[in-house]
C-alpha positions as CSV (number, residue, x, y, z in Angstrom):
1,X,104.4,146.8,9.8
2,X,101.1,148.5,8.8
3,X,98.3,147.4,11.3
4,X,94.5,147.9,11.3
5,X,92.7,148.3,14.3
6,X,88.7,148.3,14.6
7,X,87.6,149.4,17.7
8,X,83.9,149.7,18.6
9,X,81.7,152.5,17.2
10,X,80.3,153.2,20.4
11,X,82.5,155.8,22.0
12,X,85.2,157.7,20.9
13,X,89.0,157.1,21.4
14,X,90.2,157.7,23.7
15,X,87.0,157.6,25.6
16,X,85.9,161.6,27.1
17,X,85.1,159.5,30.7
18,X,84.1,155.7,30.6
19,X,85.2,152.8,28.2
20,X,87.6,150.3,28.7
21,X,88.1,148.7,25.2
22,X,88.3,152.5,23.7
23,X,91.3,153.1,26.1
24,X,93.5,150.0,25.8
25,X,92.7,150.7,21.6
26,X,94.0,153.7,22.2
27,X,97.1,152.9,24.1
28,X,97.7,150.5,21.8
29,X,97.7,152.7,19.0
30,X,99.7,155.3,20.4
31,X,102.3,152.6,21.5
32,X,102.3,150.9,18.3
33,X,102.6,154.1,16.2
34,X,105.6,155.5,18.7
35,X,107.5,151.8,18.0
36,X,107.4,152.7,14.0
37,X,104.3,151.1,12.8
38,X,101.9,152.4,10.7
39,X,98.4,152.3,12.2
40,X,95.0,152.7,10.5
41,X,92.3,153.1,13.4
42,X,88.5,152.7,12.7
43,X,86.6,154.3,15.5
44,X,83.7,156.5,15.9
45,X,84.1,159.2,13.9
46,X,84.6,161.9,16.9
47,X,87.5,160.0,17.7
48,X,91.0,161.6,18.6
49,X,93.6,159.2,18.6
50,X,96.0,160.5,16.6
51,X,96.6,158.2,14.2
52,X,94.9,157.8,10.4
53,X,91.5,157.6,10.9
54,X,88.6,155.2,8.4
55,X,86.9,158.0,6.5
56,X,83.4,159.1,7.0
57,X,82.1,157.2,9.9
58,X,79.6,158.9,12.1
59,X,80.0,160.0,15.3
60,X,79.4,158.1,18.3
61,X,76.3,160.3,19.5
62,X,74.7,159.3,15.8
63,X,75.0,155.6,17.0
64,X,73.0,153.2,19.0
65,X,74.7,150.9,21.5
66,X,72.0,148.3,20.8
67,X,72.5,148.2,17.3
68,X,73.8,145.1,15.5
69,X,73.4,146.3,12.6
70,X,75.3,149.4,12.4
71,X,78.3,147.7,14.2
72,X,78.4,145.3,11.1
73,X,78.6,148.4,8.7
74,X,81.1,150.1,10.5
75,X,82.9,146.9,10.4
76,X,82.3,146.6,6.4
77,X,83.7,150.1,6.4
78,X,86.4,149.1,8.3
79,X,87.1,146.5,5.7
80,X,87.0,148.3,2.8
81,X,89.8,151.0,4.5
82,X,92.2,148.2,5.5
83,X,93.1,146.7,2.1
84,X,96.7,147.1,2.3
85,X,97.1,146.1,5.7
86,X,99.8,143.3,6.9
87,X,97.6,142.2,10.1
88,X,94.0,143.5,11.2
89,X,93.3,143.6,14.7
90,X,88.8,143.7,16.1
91,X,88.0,144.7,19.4
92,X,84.6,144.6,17.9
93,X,82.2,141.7,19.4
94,X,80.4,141.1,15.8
95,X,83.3,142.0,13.5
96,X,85.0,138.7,13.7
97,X,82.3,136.3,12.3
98,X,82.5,138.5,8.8
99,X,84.4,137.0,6.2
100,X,85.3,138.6,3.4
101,X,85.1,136.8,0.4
102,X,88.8,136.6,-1.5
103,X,92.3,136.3,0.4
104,X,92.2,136.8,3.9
105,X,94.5,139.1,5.9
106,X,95.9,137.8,9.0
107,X,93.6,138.9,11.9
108,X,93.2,138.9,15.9
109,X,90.8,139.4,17.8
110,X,90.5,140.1,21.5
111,X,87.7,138.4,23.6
112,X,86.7,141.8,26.0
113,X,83.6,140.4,27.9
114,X,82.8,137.7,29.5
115,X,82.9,134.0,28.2
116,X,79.0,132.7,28.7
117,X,76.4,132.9,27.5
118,X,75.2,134.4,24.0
119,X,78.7,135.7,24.3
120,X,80.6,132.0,24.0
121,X,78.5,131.9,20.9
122,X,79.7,134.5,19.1
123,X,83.5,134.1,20.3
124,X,83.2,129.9,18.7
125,X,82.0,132.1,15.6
126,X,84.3,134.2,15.4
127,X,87.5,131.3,15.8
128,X,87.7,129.9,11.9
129,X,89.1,133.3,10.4
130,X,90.6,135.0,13.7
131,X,93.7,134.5,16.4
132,X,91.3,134.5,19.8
133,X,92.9,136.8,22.3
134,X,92.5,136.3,26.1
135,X,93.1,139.3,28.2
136,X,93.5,137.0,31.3
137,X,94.7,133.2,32.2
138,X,91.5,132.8,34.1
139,X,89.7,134.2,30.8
140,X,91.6,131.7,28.7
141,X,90.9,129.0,31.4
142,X,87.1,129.8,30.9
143,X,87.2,129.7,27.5
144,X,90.0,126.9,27.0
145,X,87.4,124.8,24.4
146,X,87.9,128.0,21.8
147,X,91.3,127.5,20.7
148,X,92.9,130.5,22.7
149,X,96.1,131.5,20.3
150,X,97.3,133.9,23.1
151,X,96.7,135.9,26.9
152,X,97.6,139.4,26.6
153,X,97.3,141.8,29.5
154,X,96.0,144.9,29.0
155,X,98.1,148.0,29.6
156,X,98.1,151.8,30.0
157,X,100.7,154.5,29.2
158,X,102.0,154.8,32.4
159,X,103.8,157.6,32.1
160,X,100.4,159.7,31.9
161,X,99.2,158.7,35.0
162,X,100.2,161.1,38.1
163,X,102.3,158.8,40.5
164,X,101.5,160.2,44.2
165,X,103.8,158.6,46.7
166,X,101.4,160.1,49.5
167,X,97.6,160.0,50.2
168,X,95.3,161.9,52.0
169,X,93.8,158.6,54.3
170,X,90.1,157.8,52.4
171,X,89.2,154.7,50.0
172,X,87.5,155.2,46.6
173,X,85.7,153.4,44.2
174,X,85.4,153.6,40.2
175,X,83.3,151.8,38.0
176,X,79.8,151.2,36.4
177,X,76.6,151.5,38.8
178,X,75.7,147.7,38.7
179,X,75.9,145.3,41.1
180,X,78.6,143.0,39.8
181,X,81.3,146.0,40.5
182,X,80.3,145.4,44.1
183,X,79.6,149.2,45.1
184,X,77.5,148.3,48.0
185,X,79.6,145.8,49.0
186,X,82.6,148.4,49.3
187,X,80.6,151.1,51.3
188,X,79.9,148.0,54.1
189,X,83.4,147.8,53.9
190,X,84.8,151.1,54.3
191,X,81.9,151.5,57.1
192,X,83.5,148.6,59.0
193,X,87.0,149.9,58.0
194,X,85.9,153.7,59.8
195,X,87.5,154.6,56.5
196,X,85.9,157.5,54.1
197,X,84.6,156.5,50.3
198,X,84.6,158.7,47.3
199,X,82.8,157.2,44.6
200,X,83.2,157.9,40.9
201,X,81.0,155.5,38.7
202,X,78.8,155.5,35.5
203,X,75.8,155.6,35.7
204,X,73.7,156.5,32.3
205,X,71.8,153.6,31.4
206,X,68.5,153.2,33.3
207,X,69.0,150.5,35.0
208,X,72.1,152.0,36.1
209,X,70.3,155.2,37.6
210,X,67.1,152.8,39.3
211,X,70.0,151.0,41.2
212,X,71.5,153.9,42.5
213,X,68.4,155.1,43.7
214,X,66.7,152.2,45.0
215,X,70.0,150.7,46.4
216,X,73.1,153.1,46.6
217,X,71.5,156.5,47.6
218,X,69.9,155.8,50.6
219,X,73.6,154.2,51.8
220,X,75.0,157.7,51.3
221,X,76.5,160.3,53.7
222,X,78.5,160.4,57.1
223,X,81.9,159.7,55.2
224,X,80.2,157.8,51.8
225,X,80.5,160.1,49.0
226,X,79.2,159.8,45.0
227,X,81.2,162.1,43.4
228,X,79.3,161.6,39.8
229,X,80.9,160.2,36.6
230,X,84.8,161.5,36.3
231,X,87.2,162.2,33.4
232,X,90.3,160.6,33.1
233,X,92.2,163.7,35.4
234,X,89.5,163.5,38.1
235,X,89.9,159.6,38.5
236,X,93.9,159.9,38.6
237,X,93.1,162.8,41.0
238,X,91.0,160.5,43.5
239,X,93.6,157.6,42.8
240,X,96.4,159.3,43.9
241,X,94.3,160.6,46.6
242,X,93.3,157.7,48.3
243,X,94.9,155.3,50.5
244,X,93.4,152.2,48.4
245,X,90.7,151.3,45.5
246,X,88.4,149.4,46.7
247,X,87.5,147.0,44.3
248,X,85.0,144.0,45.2
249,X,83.9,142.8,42.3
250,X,81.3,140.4,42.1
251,X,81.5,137.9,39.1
252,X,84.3,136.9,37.0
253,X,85.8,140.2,35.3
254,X,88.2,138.9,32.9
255,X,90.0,142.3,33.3
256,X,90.2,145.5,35.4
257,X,91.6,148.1,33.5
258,X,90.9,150.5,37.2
259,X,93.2,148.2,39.1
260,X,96.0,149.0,36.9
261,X,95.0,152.6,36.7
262,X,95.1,152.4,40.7
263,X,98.6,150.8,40.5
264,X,100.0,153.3,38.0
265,X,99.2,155.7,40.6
266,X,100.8,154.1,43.5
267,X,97.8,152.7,44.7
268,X,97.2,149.3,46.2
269,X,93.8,147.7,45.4
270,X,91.5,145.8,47.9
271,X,89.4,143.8,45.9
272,X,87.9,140.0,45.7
273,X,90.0,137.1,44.5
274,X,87.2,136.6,41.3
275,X,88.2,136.5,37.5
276,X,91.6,138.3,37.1
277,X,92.3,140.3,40.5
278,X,95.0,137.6,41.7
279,X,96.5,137.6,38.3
280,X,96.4,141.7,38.6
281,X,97.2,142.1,42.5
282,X,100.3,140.5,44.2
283,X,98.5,140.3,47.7
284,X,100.3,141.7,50.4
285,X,102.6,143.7,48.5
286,X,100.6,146.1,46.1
287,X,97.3,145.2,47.8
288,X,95.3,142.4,49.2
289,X,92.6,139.8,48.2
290,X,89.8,138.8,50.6
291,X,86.5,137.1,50.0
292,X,84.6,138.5,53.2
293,X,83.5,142.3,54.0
294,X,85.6,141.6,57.6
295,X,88.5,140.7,55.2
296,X,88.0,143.6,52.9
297,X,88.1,146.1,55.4
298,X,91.5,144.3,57.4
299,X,92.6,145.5,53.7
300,X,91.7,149.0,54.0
301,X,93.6,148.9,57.3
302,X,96.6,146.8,56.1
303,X,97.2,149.4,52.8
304,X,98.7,151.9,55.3
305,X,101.9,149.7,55.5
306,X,102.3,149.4,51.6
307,X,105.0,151.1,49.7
308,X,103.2,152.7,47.0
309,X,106.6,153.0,45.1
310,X,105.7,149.0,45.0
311,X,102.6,149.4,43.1
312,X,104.0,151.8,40.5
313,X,106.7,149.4,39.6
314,X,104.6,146.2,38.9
315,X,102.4,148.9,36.6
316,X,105.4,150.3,34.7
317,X,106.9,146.1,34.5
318,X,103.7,144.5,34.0
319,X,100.6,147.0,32.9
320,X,102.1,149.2,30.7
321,X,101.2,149.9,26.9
322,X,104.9,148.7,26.2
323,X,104.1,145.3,27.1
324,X,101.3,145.0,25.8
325,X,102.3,146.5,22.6
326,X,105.6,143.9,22.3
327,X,103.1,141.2,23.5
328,X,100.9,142.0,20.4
329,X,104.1,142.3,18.4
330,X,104.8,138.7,18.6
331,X,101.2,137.5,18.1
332,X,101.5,139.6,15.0
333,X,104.4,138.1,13.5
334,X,103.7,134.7,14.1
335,X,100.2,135.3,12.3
336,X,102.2,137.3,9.1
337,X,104.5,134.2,8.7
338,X,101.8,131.6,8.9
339,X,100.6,130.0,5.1
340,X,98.1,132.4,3.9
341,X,94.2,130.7,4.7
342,X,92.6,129.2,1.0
343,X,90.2,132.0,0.0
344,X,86.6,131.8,1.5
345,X,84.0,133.1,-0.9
346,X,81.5,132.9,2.1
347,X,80.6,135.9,4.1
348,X,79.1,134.9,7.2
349,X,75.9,135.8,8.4
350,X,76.6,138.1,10.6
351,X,73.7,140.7,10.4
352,X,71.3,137.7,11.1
353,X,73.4,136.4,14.6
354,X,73.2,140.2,15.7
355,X,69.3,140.4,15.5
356,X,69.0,137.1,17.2
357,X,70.5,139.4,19.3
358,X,67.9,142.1,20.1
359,X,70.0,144.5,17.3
């Protein structure tokens, strides 16, 4: 099958540190392209994924993350690459309310934030000329009004993760600097726990950086350590390092691509039941849920007894690019064999819903 995928032109893929979508594109190109498919990948043009590139698009340091507008023309570009595609696949947010006038290929798209807001908007946009992809039942539950043609997991090559069936006794935390990843909430936690937290997190943008100064600095030292923003070999490093991620998120992620990291390392997660952490974590076995900062810490505690072995399992079964690549297999299929849509002569308007959006 010959597949187009359109991943964001924000970061490259894989992503050098940070960037969720840019990974799981990436694992699922590499997975598709080992199972004998031919993949076409348009990405920022510093990309590294090896598969077939779209030509001539700029790199990701020559783009704005705030830009409509040139999302939209690397999505035109994208287009204009992927003519002799079977199925094309957007991880884009504004790429799936473009039609393009004449016959339509068969295309999916994958919902990657969070189902409110301007958001719901564009997603009820983007339903007339795409398959809407959930990455999570509670995602699907939230957006249930959409017409949710599937709930796909995301997963990770776990065979590139370091499995480390020991640890040396300390929690850590990864994620952005913002206080829905619950940051300050896990250093209260590993206080009460008398555990010690390492910290890797982004932290670029400027609200970002006046959070952790106002907020997160001042909790620092006597065990609570910020250990700057890590590449992917330093956060596998700390994984396999610690006796848990602690993970208390604080709205309703519809994925955590760091709990299954954590997992693929043999490490159980301590997080909040919110969004898709009980679909993620079996609790008790490859970590625990709790709603409290009492209940985290008994967590912290309780993930001594847990056979890591446990957590790398339910990664390689559940959270690996495999399954998520078969998963994505079937969706495709069943969108080749359906009648091909009447030709739309529209395009939709999608340069004017991006600068309603501040592009």
């Amino acid at each position: 099958m010959r597949i187009g995928l359109i991943a964001p032109p924000w970061i490259p893929v894989p992503p050098p540190s940070y960037g969720g979508i840019e990974a799981v594109v990436d694992a699922l190109a590499a997975g598709l392209t080992e199972a004998g498919h031919e993949v076409i990948l348009a990405a920022a043009g510093d990309s590294t994924c090896p598969v077939p590139l779209v030509p001539a698009a700029p790199p990701s340091t020559a783009v704005s993350m705030d830009s409509g507008r040139q999302e939209l023309l690397h999505v035109l570009r994208a287009y204009e690459a992927m003519t002799e595609v079977d199925v094309i696949h957007d991880h884009t947010l504004l790429g799936p309310v473009y039609r393009r006038p004449g016959p339509q290929r068969p295309r999916a798209a994958t919902l990657h934030g969070p189902v409110d807001g301007e958001l719901r908007r564009i997603y009820g946009a983007m339903r007339p000329g795409s398959a809407l992809v959930a990455i999570s039942r509670h995602q699907a539950w939230m957006a249930r009004d959409l017409g949710i043609a599937a709930v796909i997991h995301h997963g990770i090559d776990v065979r590139t993760v370091p499995y480390s069936p020991t640890h040396g006794g300390g929690a850590c935390f990864l994620g952005r600097m913002h206080p829905d990843k619950g940051l300050l909430q896990a250093i209260h936690a590993a206080r009460l726990a008398g555990l010690q937290l390492r910290i890797g997190a982004k932290m670029r943008d400027s609200f970002e950086q006046a959070y952790f100064r106002e907020v997160i600095e001042p909790q620092l030292g006597h065990g609570i350590d910020y250990l700057g923003e890590l590449t992917a070999a330093e956060k596998y490093q700390l994984l396999g390092e610690s006796v848990a991620l602690l993970n208390p998120i604080q709205w309703p992620e519809p994925f955590g691509m760091v709990m299954i990291e954590a997992l693929a390392a043999g490490t159980p997660v301590v997080a909040t039941p919110r969004g898709s952490a009980p679909e993620i974590i079996d609790d008790g076995q490859t970590g625990f849920l709790a709603d409290t900062l009492p209940g985290l810490a008994d967590g912290l505690q309780k993930a001594f007894g847990l056979d890591r072995a446990a957590a790398r399992s339910t990664a390689e079964r559940r959270f690996s690019a495999r399954r998520m690549v078969e998963d994505y297999m079937t969706l495709y299929r069943t969108l080749i064999d359906k009648p091909a849509p009447r030709t739309d002569t529209r395009v939709a308007d999608g340069y004017a819903l991006g600068q309603s959006l501040g592009s």
